[in-house]
C-alpha positions as CSV (number, residue, x, y, z in Angstrom):
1,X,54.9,65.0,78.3
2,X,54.8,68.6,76.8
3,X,55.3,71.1,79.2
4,X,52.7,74.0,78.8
5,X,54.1,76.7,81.3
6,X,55.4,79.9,78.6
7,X,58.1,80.6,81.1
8,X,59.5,77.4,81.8
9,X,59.3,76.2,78.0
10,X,61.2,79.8,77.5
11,X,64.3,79.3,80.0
12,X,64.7,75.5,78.3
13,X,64.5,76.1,75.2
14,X,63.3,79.9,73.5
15,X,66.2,82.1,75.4
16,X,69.0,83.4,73.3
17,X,71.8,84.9,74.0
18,X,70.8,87.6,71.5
19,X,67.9,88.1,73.9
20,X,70.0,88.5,77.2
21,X,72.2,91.4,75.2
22,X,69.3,92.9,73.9
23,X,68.1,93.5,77.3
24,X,71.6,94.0,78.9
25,X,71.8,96.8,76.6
26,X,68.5,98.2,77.4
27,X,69.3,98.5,81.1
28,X,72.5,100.5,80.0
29,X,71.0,102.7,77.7
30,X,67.3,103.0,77.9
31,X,65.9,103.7,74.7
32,X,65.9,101.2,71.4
33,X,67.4,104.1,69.3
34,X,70.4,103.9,71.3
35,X,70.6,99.5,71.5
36,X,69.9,99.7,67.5
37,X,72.9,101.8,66.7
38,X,75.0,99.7,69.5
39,X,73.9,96.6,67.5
40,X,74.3,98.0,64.0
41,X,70.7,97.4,63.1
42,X,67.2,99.1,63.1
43,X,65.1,99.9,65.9
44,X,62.4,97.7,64.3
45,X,64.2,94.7,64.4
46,X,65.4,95.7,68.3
47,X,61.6,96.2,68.8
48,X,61.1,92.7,66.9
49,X,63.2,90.9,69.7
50,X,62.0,92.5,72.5
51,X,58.7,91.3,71.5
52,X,59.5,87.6,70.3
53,X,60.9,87.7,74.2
54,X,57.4,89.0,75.4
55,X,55.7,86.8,73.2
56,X,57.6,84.0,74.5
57,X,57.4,84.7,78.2
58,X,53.9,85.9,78.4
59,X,54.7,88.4,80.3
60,X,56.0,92.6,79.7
61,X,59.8,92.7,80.2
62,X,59.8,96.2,79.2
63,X,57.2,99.4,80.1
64,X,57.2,102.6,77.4
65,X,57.5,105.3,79.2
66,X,57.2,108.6,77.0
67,X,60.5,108.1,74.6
68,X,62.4,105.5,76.9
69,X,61.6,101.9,77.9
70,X,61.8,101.1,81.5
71,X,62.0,97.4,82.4
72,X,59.4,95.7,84.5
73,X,60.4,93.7,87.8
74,X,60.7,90.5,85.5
75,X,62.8,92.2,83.0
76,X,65.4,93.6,85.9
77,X,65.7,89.9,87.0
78,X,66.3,88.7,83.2
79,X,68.9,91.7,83.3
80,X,70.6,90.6,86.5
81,X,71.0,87.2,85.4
82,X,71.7,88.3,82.1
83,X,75.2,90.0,83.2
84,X,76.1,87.4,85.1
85,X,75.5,85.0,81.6
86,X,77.6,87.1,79.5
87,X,80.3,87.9,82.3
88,X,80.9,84.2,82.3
89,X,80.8,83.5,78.5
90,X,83.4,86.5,77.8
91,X,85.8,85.2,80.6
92,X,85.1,81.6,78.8
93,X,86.2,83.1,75.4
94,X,89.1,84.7,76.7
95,X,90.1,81.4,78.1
96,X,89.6,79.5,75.0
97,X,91.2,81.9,73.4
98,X,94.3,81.9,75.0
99,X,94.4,78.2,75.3
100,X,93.9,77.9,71.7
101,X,96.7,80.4,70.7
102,X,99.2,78.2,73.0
103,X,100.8,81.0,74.6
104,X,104.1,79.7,75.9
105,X,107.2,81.6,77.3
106,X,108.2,83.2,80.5
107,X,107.1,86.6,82.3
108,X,109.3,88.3,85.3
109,X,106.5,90.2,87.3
110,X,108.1,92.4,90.1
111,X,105.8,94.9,92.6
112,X,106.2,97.4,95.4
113,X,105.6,95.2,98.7
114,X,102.6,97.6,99.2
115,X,100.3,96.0,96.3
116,X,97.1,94.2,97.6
117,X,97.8,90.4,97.9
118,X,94.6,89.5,96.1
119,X,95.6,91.8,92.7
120,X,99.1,89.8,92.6
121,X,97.9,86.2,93.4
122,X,94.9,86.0,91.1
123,X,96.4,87.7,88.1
124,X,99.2,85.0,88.5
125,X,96.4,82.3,88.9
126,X,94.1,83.4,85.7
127,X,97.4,83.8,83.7
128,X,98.8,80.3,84.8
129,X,95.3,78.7,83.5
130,X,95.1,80.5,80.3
131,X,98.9,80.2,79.4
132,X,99.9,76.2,81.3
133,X,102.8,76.0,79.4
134,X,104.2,79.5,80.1
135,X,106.5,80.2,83.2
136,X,106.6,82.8,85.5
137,X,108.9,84.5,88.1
138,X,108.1,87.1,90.8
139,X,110.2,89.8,92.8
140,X,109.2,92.2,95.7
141,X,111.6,95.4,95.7
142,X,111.2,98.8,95.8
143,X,110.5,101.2,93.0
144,X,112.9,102.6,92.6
145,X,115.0,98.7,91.8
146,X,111.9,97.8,90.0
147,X,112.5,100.4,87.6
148,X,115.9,99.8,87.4
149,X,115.6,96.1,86.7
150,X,112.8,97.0,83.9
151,X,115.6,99.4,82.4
152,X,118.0,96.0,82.7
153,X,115.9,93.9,80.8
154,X,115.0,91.6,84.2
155,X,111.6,92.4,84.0
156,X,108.6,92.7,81.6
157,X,105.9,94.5,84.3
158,X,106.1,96.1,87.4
159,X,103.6,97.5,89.7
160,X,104.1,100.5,92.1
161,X,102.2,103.2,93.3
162,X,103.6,106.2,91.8
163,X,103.3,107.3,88.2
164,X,107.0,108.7,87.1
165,X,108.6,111.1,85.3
166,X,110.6,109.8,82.4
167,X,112.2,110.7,79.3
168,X,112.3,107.5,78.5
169,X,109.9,107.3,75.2
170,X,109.8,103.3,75.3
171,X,108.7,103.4,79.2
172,X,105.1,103.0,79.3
173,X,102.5,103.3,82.6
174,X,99.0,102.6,83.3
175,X,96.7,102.7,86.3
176,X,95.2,99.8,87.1
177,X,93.6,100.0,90.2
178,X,92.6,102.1,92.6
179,X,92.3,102.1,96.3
180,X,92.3,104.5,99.4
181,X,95.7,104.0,101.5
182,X,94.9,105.5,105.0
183,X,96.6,106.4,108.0
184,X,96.8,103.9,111.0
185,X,97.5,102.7,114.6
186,X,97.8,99.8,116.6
187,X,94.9,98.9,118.7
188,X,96.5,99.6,121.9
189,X,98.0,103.7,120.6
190,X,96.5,106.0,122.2
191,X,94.8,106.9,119.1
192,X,93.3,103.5,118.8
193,X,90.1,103.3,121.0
194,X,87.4,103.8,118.6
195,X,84.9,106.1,120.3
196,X,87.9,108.8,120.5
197,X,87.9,112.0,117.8
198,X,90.9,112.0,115.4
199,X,92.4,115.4,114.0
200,X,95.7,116.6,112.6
201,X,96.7,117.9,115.6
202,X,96.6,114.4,117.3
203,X,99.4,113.4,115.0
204,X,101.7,116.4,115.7
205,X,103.9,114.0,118.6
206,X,103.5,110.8,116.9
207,X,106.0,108.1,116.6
208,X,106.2,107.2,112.7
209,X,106.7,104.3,110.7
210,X,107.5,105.7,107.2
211,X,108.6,104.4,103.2
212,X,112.0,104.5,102.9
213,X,113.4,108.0,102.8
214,X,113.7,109.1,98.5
215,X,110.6,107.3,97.7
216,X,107.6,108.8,95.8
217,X,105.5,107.3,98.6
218,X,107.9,108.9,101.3
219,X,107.6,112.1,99.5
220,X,103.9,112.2,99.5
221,X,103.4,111.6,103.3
222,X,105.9,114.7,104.3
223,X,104.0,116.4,101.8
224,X,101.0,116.0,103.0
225,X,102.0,116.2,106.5
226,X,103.7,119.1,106.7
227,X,100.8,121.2,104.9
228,X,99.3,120.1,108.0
229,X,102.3,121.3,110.5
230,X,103.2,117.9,111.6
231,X,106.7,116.9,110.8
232,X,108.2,113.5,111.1
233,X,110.4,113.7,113.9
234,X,113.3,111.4,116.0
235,X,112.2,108.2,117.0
236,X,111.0,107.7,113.4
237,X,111.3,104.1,111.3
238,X,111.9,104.1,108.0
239,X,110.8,100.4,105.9
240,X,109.5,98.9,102.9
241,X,109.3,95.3,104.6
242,X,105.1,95.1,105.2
243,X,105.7,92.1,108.1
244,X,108.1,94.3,109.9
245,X,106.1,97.5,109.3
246,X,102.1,95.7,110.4
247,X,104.3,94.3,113.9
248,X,105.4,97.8,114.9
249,X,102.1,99.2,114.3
250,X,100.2,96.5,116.2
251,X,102.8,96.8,119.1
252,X,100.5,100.5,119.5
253,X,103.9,102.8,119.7
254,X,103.3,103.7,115.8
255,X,101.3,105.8,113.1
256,X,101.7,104.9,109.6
257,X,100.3,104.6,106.1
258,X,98.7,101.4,104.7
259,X,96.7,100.4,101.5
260,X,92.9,100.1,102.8
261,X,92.7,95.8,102.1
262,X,95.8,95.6,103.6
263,X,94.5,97.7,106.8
264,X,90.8,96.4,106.6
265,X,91.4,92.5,107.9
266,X,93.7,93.7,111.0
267,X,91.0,96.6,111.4
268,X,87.9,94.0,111.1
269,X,90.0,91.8,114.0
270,X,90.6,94.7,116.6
271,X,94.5,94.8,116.1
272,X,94.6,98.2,114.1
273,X,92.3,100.9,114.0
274,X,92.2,103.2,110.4
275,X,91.9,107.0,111.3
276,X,89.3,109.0,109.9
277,X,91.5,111.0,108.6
278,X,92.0,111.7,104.9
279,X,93.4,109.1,102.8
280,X,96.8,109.8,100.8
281,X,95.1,110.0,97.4
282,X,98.3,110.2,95.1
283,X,99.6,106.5,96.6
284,X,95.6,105.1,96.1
285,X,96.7,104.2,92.5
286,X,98.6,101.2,91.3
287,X,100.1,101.6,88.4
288,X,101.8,98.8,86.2
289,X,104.8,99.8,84.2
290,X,106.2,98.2,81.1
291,X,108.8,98.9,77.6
292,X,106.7,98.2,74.9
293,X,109.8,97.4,72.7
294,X,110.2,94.0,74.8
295,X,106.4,93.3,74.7
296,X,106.5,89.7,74.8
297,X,103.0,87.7,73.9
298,X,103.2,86.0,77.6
299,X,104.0,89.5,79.1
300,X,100.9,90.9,77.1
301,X,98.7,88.3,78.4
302,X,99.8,88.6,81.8
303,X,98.9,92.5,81.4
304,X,95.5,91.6,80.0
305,X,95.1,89.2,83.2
306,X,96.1,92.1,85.4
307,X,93.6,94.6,84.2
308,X,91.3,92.0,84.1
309,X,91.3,91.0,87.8
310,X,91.8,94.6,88.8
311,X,88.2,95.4,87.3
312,X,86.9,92.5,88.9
313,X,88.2,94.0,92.4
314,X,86.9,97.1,91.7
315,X,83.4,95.7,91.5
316,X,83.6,93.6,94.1
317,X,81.0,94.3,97.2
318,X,82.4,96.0,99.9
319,X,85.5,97.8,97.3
320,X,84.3,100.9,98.8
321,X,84.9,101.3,101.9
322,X,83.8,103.8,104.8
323,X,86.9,104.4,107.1
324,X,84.6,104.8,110.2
């Protein structure tokens, strides 16, 4: 039986994928002009395929208004869709294309103990289904070692949260991701009941839990401590083990530093409160390190899987966050 409904017989059968980038395009840069010369053609024949759509549909996807085309409600849901359609054929590709290539090999990954779970554990993931017959290995230190160990030749990538100076001309950075690292307390500090007002000066006593003493991170904190007049004082703890480091603050005799997703869970169950303080914005980066003359095609891919999942992080909802 022939089905007579435009729209239905359009979604089965009439819808391109030329169609959704069309209109992907449209929503990103508003005028035909501007998709023509993104697609290497003329505006008539972006004009043409918006109306084959129309035509097809039975309905306006698109509204002229003076030299711009705004879409209609229906085009905004073809758009929505749309991304979601391409998203998943590019990350298809990219899987294809990796499995096709038969990308073998090992990759030694090392990071800073500070670097979300999440980033770590799905890069590994995406990188184990696009390369199966690659191996991998993976060591927690601190940057200082990590750095080292690259120098070495134990290591293809590392992540920290510093970018270095180096005179090293085969040493190469990048930041990949970005997050806020904030200042916290246990539930039970004084500092920790949520209706309470937080200032600088309430830190000026406080028992510290800091990075280990040499460390960029270290360095930032005093920094930015003392050009607020607090110093770190006796009674301080110096650590770059996270376990350790999340127990003394949830025992509520401790302030410290933590990346906001690993802070948010604890501060979502009532163990830690983040203050509304500031965040450290020099440690909010993560930054993955490498020597492109031991760029190995397992390492590169694993690099491509990290900036890849990073991006999807960034865009997840909720990756901005409002400390209070």
């Amino acid at each position: 039986m022939q089905n007579n409904d435009p729209i239905e017989r359009f979604f089965r059968s009439g819808l391109k994928l030329p169609h959704l980038r069309i209109l992907v395009s449209l929503a990103e840069l508003g005028q035909v002009t501007r998709v023509a010369a993104a697609f290497h053609v003329t505006q008539p024949a972006i004009s043409k395929q918006i109306g084959e759509i129309e035509e097809a549909l039975g309905v306006q996807v698109v509204n002229r208004v003076g030299n711009a085309l705004e879409l209609t409600g229906i085009g905004q849901v073809i758009v929505a869709c749309g991304r979601e359609v391409l998203r998943h054929i590019e990350l298809a590709r990219r899987d294809v294309s990796a499995l096709a290539s038969g990308t073998g090999g090992h990759v030694r990954v090392g990071a800073v103990v500070t670097i979300p779970e999440p980033l770590v554990t799905n890069s590994v993931q995406l990188f184990m289904r696009r390369a199966p017959s690659a191996s991998l290995s993976f060591a927690e230190a601190t940057l200082d070692r990590l750095i080292k160990m690259l120098d070495d030749g134990d290591l293809d990538i590392a992540l920290g949260r510093n970018r270095i100076a180096t005179t090293q001309k085969t040493l190469r950075q990048e930041v990949v991701h970005r997050e806020p690292f904030v200042f916290v307390v246990g539930a039970h500090h004084p500092l920790g009941d949520l209706g309470r007002q937080v200032t600088w000066d309430d830190l000026g006593a406080a028992r510290w839990i800091t990075p280990m003493h040499g460390s960029p991170a270290y360095a930032t904190l005093v920094e930015t401590l003392a050009a607020n007049d607090i110093a770190v004082g006796s009674g301080a703890v110096e650590s770059s083990a996270l376990a350790l480091n999340i127990a003394l603050i949830r025992s509520g005799d401790f302030v410290s530093i933590l990346p906001m997703s690993i802070a948010k869970p604890h501060a979502m169950r009532g163990s830690m409160r983040v203050l509304p303080l500031p965040p450290l914005e020099p440690l909010g980066e993560i930054v993955a390190y490498w020597r492109d003359d031991s760029s190995s095609p397992a390492a590169k891919l694993f690099s491509a899987c990290l900036r890849e999942v990073a991006g999807e992080l960034m865009n997840e909802p909720g990756a901005t966050v409002r400390l209070e």
